[in-house]
LUMZA-736971 format. One record per atom (N, C-alpha, C): residue number from 1; x, y, z. Coordinates in steps of 0.05 Angstrom, whole numbers, plus 5000, padded with zeros to 4 digits. Example, Ala and Ser with C-alpha at 12.3 -4.5 7.8 and 13.67 -1.06 7.14 Angstrom:
! residues 2
num = 1	u = 5264	v = 4886	w = 5156 $
num = 1	u = 5246	v = 4910	w = 5156 $
num = 1	u = 5264	v = 4934	w = 5156 $
num = 2	u = 5257	v = 4955	w = 5142 $
num = 2	u = 5273	v = 4979	w = 5143 $
num = 2	u = 5258	v = 5001	w = 5157 $
//
This chain:
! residues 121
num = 1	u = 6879	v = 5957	w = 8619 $
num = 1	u = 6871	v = 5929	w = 8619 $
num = 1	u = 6878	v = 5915	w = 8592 $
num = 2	u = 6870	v = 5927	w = 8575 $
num = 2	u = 6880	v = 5920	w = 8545 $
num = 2	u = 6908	v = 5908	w = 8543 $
num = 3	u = 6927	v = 5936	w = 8555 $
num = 3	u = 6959	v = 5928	w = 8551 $
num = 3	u = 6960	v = 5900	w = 8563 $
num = 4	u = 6952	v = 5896	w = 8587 $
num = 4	u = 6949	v = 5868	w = 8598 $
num = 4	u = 6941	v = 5841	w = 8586 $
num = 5	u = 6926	v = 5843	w = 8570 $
num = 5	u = 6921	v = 5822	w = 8553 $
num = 5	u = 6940	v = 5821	w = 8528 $
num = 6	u = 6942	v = 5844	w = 8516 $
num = 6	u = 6962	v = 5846	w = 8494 $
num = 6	u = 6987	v = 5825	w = 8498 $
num = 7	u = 6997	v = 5837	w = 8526 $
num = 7	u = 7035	v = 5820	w = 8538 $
num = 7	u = 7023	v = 5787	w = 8539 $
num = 8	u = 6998	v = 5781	w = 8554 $
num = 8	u = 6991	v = 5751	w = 8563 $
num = 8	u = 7000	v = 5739	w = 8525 $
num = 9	u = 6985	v = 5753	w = 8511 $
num = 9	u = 6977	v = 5736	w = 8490 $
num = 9	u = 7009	v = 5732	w = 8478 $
num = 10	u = 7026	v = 5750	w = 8475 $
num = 10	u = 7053	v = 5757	w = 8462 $
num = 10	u = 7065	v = 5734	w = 8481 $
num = 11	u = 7057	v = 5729	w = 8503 $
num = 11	u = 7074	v = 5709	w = 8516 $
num = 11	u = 7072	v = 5689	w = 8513 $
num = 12	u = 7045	v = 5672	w = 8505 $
num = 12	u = 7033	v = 5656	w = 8500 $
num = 12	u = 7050	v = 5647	w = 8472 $
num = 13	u = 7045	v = 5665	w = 8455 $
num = 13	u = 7054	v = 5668	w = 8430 $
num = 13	u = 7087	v = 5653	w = 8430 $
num = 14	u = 7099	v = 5668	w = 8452 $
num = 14	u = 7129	v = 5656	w = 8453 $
num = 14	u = 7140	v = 5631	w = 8463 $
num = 15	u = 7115	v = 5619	w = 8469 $
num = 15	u = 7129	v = 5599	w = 8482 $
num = 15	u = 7106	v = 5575	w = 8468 $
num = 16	u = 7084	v = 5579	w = 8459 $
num = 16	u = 7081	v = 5557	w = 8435 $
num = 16	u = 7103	v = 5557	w = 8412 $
num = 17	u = 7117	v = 5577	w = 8404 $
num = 17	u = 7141	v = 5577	w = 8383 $
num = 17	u = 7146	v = 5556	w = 8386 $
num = 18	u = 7163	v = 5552	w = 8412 $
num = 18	u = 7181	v = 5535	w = 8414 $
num = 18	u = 7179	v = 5501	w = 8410 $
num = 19	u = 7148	v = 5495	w = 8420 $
num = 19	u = 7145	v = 5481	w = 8406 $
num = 19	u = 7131	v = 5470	w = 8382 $
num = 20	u = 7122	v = 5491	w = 8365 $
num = 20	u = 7109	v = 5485	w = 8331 $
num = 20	u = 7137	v = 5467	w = 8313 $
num = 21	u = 7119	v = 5443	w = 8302 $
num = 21	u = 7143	v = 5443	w = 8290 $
num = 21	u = 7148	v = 5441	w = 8265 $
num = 22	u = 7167	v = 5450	w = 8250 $
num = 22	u = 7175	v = 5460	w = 8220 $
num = 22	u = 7180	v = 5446	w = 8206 $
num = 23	u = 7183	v = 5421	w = 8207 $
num = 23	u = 7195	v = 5406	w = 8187 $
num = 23	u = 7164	v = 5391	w = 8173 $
num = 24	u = 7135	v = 5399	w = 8178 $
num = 24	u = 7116	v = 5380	w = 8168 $
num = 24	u = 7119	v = 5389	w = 8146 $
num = 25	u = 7096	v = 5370	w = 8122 $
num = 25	u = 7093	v = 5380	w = 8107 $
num = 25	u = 7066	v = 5394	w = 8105 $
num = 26	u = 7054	v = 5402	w = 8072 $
num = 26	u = 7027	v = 5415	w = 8075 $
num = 26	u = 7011	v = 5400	w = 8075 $
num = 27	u = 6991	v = 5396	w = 8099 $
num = 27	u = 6968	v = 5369	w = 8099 $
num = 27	u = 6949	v = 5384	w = 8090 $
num = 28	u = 6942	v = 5372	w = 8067 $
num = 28	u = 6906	v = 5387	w = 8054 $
num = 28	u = 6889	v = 5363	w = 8057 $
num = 29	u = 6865	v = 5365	w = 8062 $
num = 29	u = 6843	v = 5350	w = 8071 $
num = 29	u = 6838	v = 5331	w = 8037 $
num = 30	u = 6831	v = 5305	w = 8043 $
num = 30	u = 6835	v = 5292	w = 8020 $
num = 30	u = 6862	v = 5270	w = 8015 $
num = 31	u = 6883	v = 5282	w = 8033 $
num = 31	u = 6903	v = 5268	w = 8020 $
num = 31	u = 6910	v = 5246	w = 8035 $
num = 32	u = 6923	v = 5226	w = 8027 $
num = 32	u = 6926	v = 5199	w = 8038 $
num = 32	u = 6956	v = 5193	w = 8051 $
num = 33	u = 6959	v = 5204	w = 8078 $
num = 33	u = 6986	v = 5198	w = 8093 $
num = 33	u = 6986	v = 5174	w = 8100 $
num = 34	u = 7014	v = 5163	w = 8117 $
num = 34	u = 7027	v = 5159	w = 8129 $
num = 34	u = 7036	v = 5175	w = 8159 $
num = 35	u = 7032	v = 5160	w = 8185 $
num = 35	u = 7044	v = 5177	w = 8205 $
num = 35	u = 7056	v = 5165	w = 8228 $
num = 36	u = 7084	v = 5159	w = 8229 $
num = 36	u = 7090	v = 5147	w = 8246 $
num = 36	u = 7102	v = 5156	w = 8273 $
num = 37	u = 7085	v = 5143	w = 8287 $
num = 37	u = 7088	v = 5153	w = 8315 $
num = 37	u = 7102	v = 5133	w = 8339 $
num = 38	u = 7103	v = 5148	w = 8356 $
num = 38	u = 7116	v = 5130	w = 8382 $
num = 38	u = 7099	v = 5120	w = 8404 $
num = 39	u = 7093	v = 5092	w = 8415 $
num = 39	u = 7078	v = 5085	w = 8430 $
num = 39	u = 7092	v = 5074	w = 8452 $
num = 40	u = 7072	v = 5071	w = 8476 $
num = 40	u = 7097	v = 5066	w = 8492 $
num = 40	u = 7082	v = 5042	w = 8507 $
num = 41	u = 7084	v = 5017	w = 8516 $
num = 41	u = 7072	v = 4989	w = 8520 $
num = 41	u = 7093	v = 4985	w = 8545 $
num = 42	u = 7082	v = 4994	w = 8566 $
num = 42	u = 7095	v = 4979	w = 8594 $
num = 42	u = 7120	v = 4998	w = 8591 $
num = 43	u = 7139	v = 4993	w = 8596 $
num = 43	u = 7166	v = 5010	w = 8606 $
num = 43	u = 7179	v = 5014	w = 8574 $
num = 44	u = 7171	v = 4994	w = 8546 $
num = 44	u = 7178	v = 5003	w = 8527 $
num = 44	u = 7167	v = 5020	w = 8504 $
num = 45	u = 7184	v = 5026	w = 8490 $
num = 45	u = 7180	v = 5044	w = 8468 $
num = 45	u = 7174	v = 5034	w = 8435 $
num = 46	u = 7162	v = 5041	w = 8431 $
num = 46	u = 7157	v = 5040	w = 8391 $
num = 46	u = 7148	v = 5056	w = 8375 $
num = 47	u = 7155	v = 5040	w = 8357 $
num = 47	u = 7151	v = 5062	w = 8328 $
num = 47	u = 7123	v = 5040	w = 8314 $
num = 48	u = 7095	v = 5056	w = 8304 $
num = 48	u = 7076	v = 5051	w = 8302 $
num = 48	u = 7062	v = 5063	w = 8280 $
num = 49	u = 7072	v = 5056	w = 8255 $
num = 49	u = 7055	v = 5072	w = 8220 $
num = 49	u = 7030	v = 5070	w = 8221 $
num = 50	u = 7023	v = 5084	w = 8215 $
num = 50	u = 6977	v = 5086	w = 8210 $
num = 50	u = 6987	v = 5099	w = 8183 $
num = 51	u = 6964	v = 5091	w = 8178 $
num = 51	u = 6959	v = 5102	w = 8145 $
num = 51	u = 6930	v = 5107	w = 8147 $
num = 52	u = 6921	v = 5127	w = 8125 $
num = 52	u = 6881	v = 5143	w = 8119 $
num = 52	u = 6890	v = 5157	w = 8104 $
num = 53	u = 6868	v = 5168	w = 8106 $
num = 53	u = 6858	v = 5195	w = 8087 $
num = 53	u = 6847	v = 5215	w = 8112 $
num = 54	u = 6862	v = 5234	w = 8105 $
num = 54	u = 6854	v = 5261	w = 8117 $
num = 54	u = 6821	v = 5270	w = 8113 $
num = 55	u = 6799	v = 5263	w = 8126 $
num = 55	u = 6774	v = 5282	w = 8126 $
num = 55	u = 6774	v = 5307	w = 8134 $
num = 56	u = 6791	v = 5317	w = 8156 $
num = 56	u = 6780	v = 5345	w = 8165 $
num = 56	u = 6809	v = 5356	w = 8189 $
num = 57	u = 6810	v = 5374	w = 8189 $
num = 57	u = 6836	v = 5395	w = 8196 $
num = 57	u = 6820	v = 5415	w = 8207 $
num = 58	u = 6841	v = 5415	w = 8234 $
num = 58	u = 6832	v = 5445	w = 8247 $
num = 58	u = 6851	v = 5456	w = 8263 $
num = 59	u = 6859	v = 5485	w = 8254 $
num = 59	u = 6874	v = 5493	w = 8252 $
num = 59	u = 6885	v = 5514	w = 8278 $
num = 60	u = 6895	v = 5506	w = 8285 $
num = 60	u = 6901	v = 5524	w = 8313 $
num = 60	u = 6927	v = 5528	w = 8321 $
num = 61	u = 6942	v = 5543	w = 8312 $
num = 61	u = 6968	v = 5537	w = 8310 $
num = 61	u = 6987	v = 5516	w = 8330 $
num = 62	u = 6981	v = 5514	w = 8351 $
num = 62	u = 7002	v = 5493	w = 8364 $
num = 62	u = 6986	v = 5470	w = 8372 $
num = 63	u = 6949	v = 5469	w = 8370 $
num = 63	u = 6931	v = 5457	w = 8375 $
num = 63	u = 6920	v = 5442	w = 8351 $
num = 64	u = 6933	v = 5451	w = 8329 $
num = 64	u = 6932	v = 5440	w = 8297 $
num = 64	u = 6921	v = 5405	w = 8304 $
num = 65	u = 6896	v = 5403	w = 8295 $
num = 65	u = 6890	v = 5374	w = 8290 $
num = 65	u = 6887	v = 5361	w = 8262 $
num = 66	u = 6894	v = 5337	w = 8260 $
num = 66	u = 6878	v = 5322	w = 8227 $
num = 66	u = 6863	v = 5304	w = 8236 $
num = 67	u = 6846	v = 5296	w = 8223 $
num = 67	u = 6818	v = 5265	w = 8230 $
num = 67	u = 6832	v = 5253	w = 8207 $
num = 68	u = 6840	v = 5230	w = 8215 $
num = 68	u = 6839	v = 5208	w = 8198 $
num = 68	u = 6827	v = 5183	w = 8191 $
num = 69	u = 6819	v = 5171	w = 8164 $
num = 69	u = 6795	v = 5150	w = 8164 $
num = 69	u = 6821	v = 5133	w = 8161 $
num = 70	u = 6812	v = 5109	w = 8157 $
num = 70	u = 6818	v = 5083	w = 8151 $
num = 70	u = 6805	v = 5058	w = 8157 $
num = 71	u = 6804	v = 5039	w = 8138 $
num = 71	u = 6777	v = 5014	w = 8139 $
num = 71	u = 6798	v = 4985	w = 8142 $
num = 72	u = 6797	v = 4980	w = 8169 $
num = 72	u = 6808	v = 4958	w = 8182 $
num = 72	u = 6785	v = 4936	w = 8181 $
num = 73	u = 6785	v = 4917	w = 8165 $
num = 73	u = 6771	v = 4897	w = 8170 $
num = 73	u = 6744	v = 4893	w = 8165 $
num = 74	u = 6728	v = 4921	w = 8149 $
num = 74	u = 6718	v = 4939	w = 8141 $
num = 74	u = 6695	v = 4942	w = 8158 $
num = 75	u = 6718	v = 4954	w = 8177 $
num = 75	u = 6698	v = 4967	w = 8195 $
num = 75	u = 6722	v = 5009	w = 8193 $
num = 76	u = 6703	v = 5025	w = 8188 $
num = 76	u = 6707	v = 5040	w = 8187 $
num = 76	u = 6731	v = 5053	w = 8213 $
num = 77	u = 6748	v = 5068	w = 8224 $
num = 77	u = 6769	v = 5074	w = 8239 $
num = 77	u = 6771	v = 5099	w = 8238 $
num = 78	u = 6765	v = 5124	w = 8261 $
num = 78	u = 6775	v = 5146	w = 8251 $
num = 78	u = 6789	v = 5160	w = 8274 $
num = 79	u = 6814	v = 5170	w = 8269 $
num = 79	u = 6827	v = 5175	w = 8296 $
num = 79	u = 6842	v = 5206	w = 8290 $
num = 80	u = 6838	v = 5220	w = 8311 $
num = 80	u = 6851	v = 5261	w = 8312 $
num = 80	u = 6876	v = 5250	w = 8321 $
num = 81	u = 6885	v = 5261	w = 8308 $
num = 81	u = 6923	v = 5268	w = 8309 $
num = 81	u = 6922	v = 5300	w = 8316 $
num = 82	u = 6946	v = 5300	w = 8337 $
num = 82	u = 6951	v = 5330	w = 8340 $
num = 82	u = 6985	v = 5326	w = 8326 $
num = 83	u = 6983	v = 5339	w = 8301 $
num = 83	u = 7006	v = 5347	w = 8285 $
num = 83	u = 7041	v = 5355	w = 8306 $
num = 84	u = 7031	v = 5372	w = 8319 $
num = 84	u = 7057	v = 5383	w = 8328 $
num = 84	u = 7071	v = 5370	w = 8358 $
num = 85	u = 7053	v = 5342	w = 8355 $
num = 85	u = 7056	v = 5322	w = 8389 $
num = 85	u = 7091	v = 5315	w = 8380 $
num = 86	u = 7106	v = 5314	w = 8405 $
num = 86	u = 7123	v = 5302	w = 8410 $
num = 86	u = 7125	v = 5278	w = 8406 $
num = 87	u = 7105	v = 5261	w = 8406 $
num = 87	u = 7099	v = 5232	w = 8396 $
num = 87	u = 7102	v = 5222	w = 8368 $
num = 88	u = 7097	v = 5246	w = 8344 $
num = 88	u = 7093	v = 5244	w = 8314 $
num = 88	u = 7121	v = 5247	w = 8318 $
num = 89	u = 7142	v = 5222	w = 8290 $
num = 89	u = 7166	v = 5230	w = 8285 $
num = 89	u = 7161	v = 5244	w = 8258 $
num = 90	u = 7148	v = 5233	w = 8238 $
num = 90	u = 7139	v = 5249	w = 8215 $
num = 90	u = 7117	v = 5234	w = 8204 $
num = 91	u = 7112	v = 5251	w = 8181 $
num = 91	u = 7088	v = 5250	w = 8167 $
num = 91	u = 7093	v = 5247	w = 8138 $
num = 92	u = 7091	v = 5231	w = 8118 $
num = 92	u = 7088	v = 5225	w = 8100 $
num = 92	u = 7071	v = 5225	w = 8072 $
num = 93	u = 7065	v = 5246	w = 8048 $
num = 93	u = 7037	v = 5248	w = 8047 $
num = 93	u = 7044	v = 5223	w = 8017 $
num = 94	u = 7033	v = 5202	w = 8015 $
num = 94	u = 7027	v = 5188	w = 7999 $
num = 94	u = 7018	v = 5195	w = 7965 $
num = 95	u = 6992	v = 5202	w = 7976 $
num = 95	u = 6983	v = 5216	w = 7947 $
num = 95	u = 6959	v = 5236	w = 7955 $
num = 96	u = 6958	v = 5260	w = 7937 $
num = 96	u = 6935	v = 5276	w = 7943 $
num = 96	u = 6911	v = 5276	w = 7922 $
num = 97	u = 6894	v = 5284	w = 7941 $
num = 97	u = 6861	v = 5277	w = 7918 $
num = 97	u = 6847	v = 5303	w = 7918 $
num = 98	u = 6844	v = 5307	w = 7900 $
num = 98	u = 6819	v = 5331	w = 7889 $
num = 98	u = 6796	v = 5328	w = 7899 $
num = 99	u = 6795	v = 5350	w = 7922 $
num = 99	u = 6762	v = 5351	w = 7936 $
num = 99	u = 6750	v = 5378	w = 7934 $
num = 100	u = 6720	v = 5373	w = 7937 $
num = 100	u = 6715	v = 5410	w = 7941 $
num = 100	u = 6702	v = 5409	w = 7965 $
num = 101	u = 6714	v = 5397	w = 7979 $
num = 101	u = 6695	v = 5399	w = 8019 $
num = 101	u = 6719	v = 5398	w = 8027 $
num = 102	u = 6714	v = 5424	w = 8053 $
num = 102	u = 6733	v = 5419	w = 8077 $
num = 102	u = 6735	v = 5397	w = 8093 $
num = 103	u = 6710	v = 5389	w = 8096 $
num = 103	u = 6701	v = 5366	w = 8119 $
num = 103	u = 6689	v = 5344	w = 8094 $
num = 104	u = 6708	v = 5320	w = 8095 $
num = 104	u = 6705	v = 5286	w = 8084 $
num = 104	u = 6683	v = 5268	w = 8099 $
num = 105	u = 6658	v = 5281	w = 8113 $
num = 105	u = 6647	v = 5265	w = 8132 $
num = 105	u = 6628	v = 5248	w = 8116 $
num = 106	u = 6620	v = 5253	w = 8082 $
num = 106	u = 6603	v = 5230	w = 8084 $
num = 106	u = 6619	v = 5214	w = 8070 $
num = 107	u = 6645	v = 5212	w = 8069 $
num = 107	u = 6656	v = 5180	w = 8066 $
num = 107	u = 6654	v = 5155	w = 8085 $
num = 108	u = 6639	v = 5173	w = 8110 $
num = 108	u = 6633	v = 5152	w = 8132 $
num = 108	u = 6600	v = 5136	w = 8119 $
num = 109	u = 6590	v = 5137	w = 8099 $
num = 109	u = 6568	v = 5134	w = 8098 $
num = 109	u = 6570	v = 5109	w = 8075 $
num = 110	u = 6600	v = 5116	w = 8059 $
num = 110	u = 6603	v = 5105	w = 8035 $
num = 110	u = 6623	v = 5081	w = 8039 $
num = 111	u = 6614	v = 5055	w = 8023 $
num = 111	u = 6636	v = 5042	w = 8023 $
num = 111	u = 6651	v = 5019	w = 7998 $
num = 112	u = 6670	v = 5004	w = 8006 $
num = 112	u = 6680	v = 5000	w = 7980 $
num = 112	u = 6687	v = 5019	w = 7960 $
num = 113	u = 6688	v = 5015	w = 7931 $
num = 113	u = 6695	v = 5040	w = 7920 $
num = 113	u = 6683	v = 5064	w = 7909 $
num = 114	u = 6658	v = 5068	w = 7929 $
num = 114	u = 6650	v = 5089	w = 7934 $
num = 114	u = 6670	v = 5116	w = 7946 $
num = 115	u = 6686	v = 5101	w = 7957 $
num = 115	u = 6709	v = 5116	w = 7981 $
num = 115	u = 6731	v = 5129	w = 7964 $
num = 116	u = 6724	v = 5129	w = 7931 $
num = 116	u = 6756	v = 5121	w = 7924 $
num = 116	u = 6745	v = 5159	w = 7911 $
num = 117	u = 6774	v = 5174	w = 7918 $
num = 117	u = 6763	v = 5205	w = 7911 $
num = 117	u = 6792	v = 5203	w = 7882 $
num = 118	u = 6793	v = 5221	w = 7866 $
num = 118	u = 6799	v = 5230	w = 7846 $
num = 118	u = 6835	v = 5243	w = 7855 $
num = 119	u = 6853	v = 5229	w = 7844 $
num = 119	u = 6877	v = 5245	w = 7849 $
num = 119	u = 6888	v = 5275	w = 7829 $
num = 120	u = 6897	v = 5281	w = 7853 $
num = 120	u = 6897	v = 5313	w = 7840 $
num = 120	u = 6933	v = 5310	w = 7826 $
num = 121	u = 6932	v = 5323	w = 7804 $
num = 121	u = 6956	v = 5327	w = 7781 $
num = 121	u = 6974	v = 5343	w = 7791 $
//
């Protein structure tokens, strides 16, 4: 039964390869991207930049997510990107900030330049 699950998973394994993709860069929680993506409005196509700050990453190799904040109008915005979508053309990292939490969740609590975290050297 074992061997049986062993082959499922190796198969599994082979054919997320194909689509992980290699060209991102390293997203650490904290840092302030860029990510432009493709949207699609009735029969057409576009190209669509967001910009945040990374709060929280979870890591699953082909299921890889990031949460992103951003304050539109200041009302707080926070939207999961799946990294390795066919939809992302790339990712951009702006600037990175010195945090010691995995998870950015009480910047939801904070605002103005309460929000503003420390850039890392």
């Amino acid at each position: 039964m074992k061997q049986y699950q062993k082959n499922d998973s190796d198969i599994m394994q082979s054919i997320e390869n194909q689509f992980i993709k290699d060209n991102l860069p390293q997203i650490d929680i904290g840092d302030s991207i860029k990510i432009k993506l493709i949207v699609q409005e009735g029969n057409k196509e576009r190209v669509q930049t967001s910009e945040g700050v990374v709060i929280a990453k979870h890591n699953s190799r082909l299921n890889t997510t990031i949460t992103v904040r951003k304050i539109i109008q200041n009302i707080g915005v926070e939207k999961i990107y799946l990294i390795h979508s066919p939809r992302i053309l790339n990712i951009e990292i702006m600037r990175k900030s010195k945090v010691r939490r995995s998870k950015l969740y009480y910047l939801r609590k904070r605002s103005g330049k309460a929000t503003r975290l420390k850039r890392k050297l």
